[in-house]
C-alpha positions in Angstrom: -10.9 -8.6 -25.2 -9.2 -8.5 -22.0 -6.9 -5.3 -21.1 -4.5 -7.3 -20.2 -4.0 -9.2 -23.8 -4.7 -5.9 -25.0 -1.3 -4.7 -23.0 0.5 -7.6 -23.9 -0.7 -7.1 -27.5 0.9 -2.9 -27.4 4.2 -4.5 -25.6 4.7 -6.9 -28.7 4.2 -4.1 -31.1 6.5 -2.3 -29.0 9.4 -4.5 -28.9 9.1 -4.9 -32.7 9.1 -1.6 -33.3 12.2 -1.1 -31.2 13.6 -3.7 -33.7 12.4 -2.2 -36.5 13.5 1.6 -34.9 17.4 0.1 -34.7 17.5 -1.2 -38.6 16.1 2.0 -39.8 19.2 4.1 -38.0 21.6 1.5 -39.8 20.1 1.8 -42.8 19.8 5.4 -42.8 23.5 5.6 -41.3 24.9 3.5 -44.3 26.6 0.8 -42.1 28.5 3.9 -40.0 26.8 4.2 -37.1 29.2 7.2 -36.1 27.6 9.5 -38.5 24.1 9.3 -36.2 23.6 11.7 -33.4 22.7 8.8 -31.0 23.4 5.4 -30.4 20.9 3.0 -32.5 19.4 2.0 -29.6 17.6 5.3 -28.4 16.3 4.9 -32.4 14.8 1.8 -31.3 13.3 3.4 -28.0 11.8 6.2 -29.6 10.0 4.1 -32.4 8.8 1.8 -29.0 7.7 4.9 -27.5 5.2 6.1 -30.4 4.0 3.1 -30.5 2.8 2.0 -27.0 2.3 5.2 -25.0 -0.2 6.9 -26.9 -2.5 3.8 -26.9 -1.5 3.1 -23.4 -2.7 6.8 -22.6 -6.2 5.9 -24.8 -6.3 2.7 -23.1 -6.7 4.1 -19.8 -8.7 7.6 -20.7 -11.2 5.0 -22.0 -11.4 2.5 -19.2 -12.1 5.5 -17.3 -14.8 6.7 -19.6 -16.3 4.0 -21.0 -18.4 2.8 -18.5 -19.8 5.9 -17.9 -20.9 6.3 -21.1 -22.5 2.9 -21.2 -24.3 3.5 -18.2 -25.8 7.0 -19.9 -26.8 5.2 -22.6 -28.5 2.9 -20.5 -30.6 5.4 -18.6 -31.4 7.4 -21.7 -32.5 3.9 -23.7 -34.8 3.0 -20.4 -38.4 4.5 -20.5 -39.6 7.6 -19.2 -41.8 6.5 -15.9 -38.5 4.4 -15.1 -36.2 7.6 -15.9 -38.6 9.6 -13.0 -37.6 7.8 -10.5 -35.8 8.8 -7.3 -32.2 8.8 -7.2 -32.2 5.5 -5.0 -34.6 3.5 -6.4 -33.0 4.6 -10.2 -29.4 3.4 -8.7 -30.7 0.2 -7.6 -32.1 -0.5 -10.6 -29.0 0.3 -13.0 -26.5 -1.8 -10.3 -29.2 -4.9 -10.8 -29.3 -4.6 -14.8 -25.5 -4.2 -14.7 -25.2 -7.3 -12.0 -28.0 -9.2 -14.3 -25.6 -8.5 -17.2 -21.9 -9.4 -15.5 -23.9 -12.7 -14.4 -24.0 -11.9 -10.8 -27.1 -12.3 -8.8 -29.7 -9.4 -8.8 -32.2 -8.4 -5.6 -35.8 -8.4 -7.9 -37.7 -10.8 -10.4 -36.0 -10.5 -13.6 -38.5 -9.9 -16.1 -38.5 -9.2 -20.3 -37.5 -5.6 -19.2 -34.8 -6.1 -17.3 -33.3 -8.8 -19.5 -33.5 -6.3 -22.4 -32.4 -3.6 -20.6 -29.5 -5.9 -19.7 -28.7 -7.6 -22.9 -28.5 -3.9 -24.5 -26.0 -3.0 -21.6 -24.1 -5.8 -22.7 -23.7 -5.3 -26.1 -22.8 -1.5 -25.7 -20.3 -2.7 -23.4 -18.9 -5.2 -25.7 -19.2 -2.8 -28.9 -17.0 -0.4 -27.0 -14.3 -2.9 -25.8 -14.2 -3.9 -29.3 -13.6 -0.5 -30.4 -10.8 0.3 -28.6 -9.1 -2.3 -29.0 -8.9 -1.8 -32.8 -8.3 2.1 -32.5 -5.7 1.4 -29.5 -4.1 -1.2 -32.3 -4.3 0.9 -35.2 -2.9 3.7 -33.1 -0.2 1.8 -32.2 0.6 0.7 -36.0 0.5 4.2 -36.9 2.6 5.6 -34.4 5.2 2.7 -35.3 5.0 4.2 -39.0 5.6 7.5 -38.0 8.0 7.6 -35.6 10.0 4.9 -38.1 9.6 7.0 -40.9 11.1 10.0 -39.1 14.4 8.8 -38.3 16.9 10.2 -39.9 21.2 10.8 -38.6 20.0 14.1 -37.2 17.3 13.4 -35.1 18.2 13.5 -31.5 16.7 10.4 -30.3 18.9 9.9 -26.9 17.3 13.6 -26.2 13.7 12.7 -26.9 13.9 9.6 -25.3 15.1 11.0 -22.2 12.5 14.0 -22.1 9.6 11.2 -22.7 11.2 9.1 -19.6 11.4 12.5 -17.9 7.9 13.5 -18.6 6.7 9.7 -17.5 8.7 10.1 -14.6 7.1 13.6 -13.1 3.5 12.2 -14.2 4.3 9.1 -12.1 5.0 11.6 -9.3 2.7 13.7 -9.8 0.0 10.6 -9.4 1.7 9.6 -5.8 1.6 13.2 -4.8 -2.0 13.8 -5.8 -3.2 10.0 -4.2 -1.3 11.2 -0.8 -3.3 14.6 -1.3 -6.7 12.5 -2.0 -6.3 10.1 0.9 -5.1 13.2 3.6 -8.2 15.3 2.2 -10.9 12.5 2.7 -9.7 11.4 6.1 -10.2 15.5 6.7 -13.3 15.9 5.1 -15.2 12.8 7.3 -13.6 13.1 9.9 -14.7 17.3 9.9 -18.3 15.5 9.9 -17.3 13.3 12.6 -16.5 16.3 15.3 -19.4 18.2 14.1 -21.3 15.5 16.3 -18.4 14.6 18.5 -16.7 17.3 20.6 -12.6 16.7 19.4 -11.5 16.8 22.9 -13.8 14.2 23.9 -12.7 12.0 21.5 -9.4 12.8 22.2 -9.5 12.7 25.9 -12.3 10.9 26.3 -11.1 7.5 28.7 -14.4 5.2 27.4 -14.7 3.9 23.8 -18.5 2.4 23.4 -19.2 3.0 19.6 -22.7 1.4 19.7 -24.9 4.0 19.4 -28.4 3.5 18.7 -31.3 3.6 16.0 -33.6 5.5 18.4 -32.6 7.9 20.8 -34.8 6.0 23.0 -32.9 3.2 22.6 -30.5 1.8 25.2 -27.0 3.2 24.1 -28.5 6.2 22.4 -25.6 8.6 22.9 -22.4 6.2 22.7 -18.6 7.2 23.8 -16.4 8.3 21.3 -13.3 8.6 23.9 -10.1 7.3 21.8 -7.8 7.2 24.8 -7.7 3.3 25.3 -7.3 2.9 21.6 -4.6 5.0 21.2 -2.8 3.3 25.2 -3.6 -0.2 23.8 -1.8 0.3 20.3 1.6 1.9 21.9 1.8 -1.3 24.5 1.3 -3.5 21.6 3.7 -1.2 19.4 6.5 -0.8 22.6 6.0 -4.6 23.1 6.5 -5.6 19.6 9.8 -3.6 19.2 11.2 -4.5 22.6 11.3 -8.0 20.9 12.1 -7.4 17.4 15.1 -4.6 18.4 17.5 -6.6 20.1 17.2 -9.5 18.4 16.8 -7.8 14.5 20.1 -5.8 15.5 21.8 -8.6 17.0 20.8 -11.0 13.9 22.2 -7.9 11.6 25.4 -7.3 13.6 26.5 -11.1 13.3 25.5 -11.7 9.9 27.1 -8.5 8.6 30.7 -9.1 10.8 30.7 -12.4 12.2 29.5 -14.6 10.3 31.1 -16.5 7.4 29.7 -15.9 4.0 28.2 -19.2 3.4 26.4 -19.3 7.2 25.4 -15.9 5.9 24.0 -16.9 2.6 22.0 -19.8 4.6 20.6 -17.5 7.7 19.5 -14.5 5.9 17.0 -16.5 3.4 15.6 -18.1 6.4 15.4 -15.3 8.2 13.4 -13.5 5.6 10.7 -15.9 5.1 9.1 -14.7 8.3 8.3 -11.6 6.6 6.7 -13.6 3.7 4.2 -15.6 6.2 0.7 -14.4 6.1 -0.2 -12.6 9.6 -3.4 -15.0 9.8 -0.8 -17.8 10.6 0.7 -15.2 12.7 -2.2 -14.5 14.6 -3.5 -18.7 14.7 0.3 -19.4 16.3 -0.6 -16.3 18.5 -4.3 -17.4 19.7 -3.5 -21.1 19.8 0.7 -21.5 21.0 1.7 -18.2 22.4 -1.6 -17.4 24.5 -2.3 -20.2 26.2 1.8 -20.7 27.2 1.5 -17.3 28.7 -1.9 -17.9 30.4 -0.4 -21.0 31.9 2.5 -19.4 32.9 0.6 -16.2 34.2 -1.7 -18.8 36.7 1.6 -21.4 37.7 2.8 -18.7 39.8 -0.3 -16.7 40.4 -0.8 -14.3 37.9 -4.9 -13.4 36.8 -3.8 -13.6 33.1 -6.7 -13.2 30.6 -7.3 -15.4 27.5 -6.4 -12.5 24.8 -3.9 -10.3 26.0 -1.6 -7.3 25.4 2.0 -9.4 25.8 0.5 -12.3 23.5 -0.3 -10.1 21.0 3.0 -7.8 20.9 5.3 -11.0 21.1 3.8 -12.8 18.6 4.0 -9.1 16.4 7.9 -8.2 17.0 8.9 -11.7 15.6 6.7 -10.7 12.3 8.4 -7.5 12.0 12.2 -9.1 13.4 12.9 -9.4 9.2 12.1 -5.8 8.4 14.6 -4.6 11.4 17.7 -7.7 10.5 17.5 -7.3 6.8 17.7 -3.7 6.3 20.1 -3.5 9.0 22.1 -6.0 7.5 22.4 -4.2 3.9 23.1 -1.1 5.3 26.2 -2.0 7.2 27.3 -3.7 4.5 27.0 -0.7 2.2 29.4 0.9 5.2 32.7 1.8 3.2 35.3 -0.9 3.6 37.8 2.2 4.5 36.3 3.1 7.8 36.4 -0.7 9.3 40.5 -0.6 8.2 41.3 2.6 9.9 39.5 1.9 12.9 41.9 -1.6 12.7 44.8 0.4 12.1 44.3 2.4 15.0 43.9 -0.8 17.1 40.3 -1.1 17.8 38.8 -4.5 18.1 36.3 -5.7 16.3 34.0 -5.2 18.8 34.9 -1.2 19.3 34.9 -0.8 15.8 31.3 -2.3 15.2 29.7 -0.1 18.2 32.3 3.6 17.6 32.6 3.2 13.7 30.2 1.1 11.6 26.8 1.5 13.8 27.0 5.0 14.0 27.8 5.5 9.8 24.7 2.9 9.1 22.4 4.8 11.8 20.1 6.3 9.0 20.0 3.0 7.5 19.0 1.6 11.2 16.5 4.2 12.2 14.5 4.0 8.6 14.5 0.1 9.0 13.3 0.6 12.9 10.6 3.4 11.7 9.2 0.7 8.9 9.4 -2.1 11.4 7.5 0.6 13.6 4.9 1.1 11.0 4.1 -2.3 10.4 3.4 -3.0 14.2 0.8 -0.1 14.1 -1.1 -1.5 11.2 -0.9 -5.0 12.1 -5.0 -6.1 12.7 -5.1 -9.8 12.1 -2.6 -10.4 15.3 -4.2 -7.5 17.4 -8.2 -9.2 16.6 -6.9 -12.8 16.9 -4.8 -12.5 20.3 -5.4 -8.9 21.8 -9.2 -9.2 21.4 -11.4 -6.2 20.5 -11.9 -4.6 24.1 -11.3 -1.4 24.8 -9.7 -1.3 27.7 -7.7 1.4 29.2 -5.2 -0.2 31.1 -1.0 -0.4 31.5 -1.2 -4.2 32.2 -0.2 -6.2 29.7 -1.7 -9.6 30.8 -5.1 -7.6 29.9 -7.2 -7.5 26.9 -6.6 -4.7 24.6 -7.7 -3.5 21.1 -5.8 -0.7 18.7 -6.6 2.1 16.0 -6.7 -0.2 13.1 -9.0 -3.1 14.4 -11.4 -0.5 15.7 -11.5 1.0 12.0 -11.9 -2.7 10.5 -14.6 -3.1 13.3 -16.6 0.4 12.8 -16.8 -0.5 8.8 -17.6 -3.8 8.5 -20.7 -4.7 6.9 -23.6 -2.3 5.8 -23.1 1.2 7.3 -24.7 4.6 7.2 -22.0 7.3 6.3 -24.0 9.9 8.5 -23.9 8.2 11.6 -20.8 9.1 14.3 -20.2 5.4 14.7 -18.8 5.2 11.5 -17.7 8.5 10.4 -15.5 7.3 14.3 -13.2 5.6 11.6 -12.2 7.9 9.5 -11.6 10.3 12.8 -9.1 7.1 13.8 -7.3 7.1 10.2 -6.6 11.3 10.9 -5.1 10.2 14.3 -3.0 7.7 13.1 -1.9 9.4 9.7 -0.8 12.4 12.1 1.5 9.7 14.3 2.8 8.2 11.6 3.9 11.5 9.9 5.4 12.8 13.4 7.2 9.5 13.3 8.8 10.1 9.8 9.9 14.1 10.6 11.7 12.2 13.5 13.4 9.8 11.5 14.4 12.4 8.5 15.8 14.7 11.7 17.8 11.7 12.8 18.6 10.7 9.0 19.7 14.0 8.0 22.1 14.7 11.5 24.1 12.3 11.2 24.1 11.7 7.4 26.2 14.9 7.1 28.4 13.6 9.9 29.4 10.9 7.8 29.1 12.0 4.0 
């Protein structure tokens, strides 16, 4: 059965037993809900609770163990000679039985073997999907019993409801915490690798980026050039480019909506200002390499300009209207959350509207402002599809902006693409990249909380 009909399944038994939680605390109340400790709705929560989490939590303890017990049970049912095999050649064997039983296409003859070794990794597979969906139902039944069974005009429900939601809460923390901890450490941990063989001040110094290295050392390209400096000068011009469109006119866009304009114009332009943000960035970058481009280009050569066919300026302009939404919408919400009493006493002091926009309500929404200019920020620095499509992929280290550039997160697209070697510098370069640009982005949020936090206590 499929987990997800096998969610949807726990969800209905959950809503029933919420039902079924609520008539038990009338019954048990006598018709005077009063005499309950809580309301018969937390009654109805808690049964709900018994009887979805604890499956929920065997649901997902087994789709993380299951497989790995079907694949033991594979090696142990396979024969001994195949058992003694080397580590590589025992791996590619178990990924084609397991491909030969998902359907997919496998890289050797398939012989009686390997169909029964297949058709037996099947059937484990499907004799433990089977089983837990009948132990995650049965769980779920019981759990609906017990919980229903318990209820009684002491039992603190609202309490026990709100530890579980508590609990779940912290857990849910405690998994975004440990993921940021897991992503930070494996950046660390290859890219450590990566400056065993590359000296860290050559890569981050170094002014040529030339990643090919080599099969042989005798090879042409042998050593490679691992300097990150053009990467790093090619995604701030794309970056600075990007906001010096999408600032002004995000701000302006805001500012108008927010004051000026009336509130049907605003219910009309704000919708259609926010499907930008919805538009894939492969139409970004096709309106970038096909409209954009070539208009500068032309432009560039009508009054004499060498302007090349992917370039810096194409690339950033067609970026900061991507990212204008991010910058005009959360701008917009946040000096409309601006409290009503600050515009009035500016007016009853005899400010204009104008004085009282830039003295008064941009300087109480500046937190808003700088987190919506730090996510727009964000987004320009992971942009790729734009960047490949109308910045090309050379490295160049140059401050023009009619040139051809490339940034951090096309050169780690580029670096692991296709079948790699984990040992080799060229690709362990990536994960050197992801450490750079995981240390700028955190710099860039310290900034912003600084920022958020000064003037926040100005205007609490």
């Amino acid at each position: 059965m499929n987990s997800f009909i096998l969610i949807a399944i726990l969800l209905t038994l959950a809503t029933i037993g919420y039902s079924f939680g609520q008539r038990r605390a009338r019954k048990v109340s006598g018709g005077e809900p009063s005499t309950l400790h809580s309301r018969p709705q937390y009654y109805g929560l808690y049964v709900a609770l018994w009887c979805g989490i604890p499956s929920l939590i065997l649901m997902a303890i087994w789709l993380i163990v299951e497989p790995q017990v079907a694949e033991w049970m594979l090696i142990s049912n396979l024969p001994e000679d195949i058992q003694a095999l080397p580590a590589d050649r025992l791996s590619l064997l178990i990924n084609d039985v397991k491909n030969l039983a998902s359907g997919n296409i496998v890289s050797r003859e398939i012989d009686g073997a390997l169909q029964r070794a297949a058709d037996g990794y099947a059937s484990a597979r499907q004799i433990g999907n089977a089983a837990m969906v009948v132990v995650a139902i049965a769980i779920a039944v019981i759990g609906l019993g017990f919980a229903q069974r318990h209820i009684t005009p002491t039992l603190r429900a609202r309490n026990l409801f709100e530890r579980a939601v508590s609990v779940l809460m912290i857990a849910a923390s405690t998994i975004a915490v440990l993921t940021t901890l897991g992503i930070v450490l494996s950046l660390l941990f290859e890219a450590m690798r990566f400056f065993a063989q590359v000296p860290w001040y050559e890569f981050l110094f170094g002014l040529s980026w030339s990643p090919q290295t080599a099969l042989r050392v005798d090879q042409v390209g042998g050593s490679g050039a691992f300097g990150a400096v053009p990467l790093f000068a090619g995604t701030l011009m794309i970056t600075l480019i990007a906001m010096c469109v999408a600032v002004p006119i995000g701000l302006f866009s805001a500012i108008y909506m927010s004051e000026y304009a009336p509130p049907r114009m605003r219910a009309i332009v704000k919708p259609l200002l926010e499907i930008l943000a919805g538009v894939p960035t492969v139409v970004y970058g096709f309106f970038a390499a096909l409209t954009v481009a070539p208009f500068i280009r032309r432009t560039g050569e009508s009054i004499g300009l060498d302007v090349s066919s992917e370039s810096a300026l194409a690339a950033g302009m067609v970026m900061g209207i991507m990212i204008i939404p991010f910058i005009s919408s959360l701008s917009d919400d946040v000096m409309n959350a601006v409290p009503r009493a600050l515009r009035d006493g500016a007016f009853a002091l005899g400010a204009t509207k104008s004085e009282t926009i830039k003295q008064v309500i941009f300087p109480a929404a500046l937190p808003g402002i700088v987190g919506s200019l730090l996510l727009a920020m964000s987004r320009a620095i992971g942009e790729t599809m734009i960047v490949v499509m109308a910045a090309g992929l050379a490295a160049n280290l140059t401050a023009d902006p009619l040139e051809a550039v490339t940034t951090v997160t096309v050169q780690i697209v580029t670096l692991l693409v296709g079948d790699q070697e984990f040992d080799s510098a060229k690709t362990l370069a990536a994960f050197a990249l992801g450490l750079v640009l995981f240390a700028i982005t955190l710099t860039l949020n310290v900034i912003a909380l600084h920022v958020v936090r000064r003037y926040r206590e100005k205007y609490d």
